[in-house]
C-alpha positions as CSV (number, residue, x, y, z in Angstrom):
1,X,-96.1,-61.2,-94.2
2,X,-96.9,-58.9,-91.2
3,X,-97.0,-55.2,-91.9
4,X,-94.5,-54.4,-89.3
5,X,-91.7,-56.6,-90.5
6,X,-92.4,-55.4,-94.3
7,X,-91.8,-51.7,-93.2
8,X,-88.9,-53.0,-91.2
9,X,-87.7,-54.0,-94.1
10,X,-88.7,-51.2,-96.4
11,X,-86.4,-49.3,-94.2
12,X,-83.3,-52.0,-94.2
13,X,-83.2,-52.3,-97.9
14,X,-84.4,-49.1,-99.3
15,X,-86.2,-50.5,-101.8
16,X,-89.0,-53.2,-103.0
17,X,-87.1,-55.9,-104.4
18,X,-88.9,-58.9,-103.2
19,X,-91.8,-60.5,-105.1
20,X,-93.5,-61.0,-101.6
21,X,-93.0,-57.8,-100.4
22,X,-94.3,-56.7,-104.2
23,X,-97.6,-59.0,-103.3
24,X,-98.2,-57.3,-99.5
25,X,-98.0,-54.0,-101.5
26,X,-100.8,-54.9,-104.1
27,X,-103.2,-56.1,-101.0
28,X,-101.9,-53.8,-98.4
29,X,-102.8,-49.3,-99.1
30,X,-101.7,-48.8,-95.9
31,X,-97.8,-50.4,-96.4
32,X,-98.3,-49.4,-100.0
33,X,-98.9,-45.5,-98.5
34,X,-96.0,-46.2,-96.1
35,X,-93.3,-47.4,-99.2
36,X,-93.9,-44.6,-101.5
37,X,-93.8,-42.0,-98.8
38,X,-90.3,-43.8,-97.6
39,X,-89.0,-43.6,-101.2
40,X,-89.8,-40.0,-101.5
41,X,-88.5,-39.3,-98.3
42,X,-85.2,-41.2,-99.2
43,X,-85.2,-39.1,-102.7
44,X,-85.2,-35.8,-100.9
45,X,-81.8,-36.6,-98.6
46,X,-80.4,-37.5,-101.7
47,X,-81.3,-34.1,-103.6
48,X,-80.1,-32.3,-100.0
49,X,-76.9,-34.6,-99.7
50,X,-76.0,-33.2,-103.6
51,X,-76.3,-29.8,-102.9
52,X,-72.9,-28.1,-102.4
53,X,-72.6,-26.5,-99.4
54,X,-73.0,-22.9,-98.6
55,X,-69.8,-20.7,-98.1
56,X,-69.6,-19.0,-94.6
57,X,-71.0,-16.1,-94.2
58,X,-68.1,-12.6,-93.4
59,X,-67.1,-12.9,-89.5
60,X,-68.1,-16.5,-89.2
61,X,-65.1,-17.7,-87.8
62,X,-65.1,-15.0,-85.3
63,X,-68.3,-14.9,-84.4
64,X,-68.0,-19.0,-83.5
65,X,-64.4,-18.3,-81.5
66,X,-66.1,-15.6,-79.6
67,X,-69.4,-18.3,-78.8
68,X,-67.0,-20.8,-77.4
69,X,-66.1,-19.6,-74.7
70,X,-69.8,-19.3,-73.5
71,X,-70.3,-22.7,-74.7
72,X,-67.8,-24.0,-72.5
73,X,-69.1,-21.8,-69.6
74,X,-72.8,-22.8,-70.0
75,X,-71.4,-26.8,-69.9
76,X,-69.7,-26.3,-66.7
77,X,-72.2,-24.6,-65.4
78,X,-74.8,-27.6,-65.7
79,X,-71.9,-29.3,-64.7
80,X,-71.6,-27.9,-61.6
81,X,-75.7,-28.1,-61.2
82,X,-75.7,-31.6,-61.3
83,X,-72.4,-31.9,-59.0
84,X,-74.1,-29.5,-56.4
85,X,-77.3,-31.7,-56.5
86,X,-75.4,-35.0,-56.6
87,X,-73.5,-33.9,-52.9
88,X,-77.1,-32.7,-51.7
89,X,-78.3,-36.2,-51.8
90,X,-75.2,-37.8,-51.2
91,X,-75.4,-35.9,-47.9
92,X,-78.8,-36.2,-47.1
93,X,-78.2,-40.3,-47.4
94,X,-75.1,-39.9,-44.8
95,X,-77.4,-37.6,-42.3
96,X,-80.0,-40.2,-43.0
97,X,-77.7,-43.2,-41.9
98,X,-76.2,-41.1,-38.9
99,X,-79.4,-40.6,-37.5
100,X,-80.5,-44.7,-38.1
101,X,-77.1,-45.3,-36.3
102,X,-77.4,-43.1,-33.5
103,X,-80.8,-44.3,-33.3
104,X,-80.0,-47.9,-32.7
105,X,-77.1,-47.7,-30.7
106,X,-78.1,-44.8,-28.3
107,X,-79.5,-47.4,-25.3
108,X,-82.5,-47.7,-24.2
109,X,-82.3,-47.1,-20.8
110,X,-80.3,-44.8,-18.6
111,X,-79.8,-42.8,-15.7
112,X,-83.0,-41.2,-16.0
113,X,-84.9,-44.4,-17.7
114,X,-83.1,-47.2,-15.2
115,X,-85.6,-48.9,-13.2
116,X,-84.1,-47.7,-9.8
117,X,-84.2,-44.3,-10.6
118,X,-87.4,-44.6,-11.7
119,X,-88.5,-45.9,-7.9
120,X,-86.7,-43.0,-6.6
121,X,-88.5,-40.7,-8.5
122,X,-91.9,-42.1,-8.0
123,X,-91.3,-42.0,-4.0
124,X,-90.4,-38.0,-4.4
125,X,-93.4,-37.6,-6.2
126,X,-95.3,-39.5,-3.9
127,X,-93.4,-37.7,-1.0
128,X,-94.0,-34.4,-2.7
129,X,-98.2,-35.1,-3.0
130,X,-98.5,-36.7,0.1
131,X,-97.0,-33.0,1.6
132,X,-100.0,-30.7,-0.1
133,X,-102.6,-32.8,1.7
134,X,-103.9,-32.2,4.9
135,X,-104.7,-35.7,5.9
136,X,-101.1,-36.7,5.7
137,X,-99.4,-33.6,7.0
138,X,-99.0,-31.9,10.4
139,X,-101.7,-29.0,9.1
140,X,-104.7,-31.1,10.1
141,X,-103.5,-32.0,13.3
142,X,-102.7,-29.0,14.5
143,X,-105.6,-27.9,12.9
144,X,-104.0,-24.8,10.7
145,X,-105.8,-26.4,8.0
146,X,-108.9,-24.4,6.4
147,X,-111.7,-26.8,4.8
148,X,-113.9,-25.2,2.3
149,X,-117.1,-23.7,3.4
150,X,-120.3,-26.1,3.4
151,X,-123.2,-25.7,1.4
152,X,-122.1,-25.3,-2.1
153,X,-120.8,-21.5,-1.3
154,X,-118.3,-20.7,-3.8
């Protein structure tokens, strides 16, 4: 018999009744060890379990009336702990999903991101650069236009 099942059932039955069990305990200290200190151990509850019980002491019974009410305060109070932390994730989950929604169903493109506006806005641009140099604007031909100095001058 395995030493695990034989203090299994050590505990079950309380007590060595079984020749086999008897055998293991001859070859085995360790179970052997584990048996006597589980009799002892059962000895003592019963010695406790005999005792009669103490009388309460003077102002017991007030002294527990007053204590409920800060047992019953200190319970909600986790209570409420555990509501308060339950609605913080509840809501970070909904914030979570209304993001992933709006996320996915905002579209892609747009006014801004259509391709014709996009054409439009490139031919400002270009418009708008093509303006600032001289090559392309009026300046140069009227010759308003001031080139830098020659000879690395700065």
């Amino acid at each position: 018999m395995r030493c695990r099942k034989l203090r299994k059932l050590i505990v079950a039955e309380g007590a060595v009744r079984s020749s086999e069990i008897g055998d293991h305990l001859a070859h085995c200290p360790e179970c052997a060890a584990y048996a006597r200190d589980w009799g002892r151990l059962q000895n003592a509850m019963r010695r406790v379990a005999e005792e009669p019980v103490p009388e309460p002491s003077i102002g017991f019974a007030a002294r527990l009336v007053r204590q409920l009410p800060n047992a019953a305060a200190a319970a909600r109070a986790r209570e409420l702990s555990l509501e308060r932390t339950g609605r913080r994730f509840v809501f970070g989950g909904l914030l979570a999903a209304l993001l992933l929604a709006l996320g996915l169903l905002v579209p892609q493109s747009g006014p801004v991101r259509s391709p014709e506006a996009a054409e439009i806005q490139t031919a400002r641009s270009e418009a708008m650069a093509a303006q600032n140099y001289p090559i392309f604007s009026n300046q140069a031909i009227e010759g308003e236009y001031e080139f830098a100095p020659q000879g690395g001058g700065r």
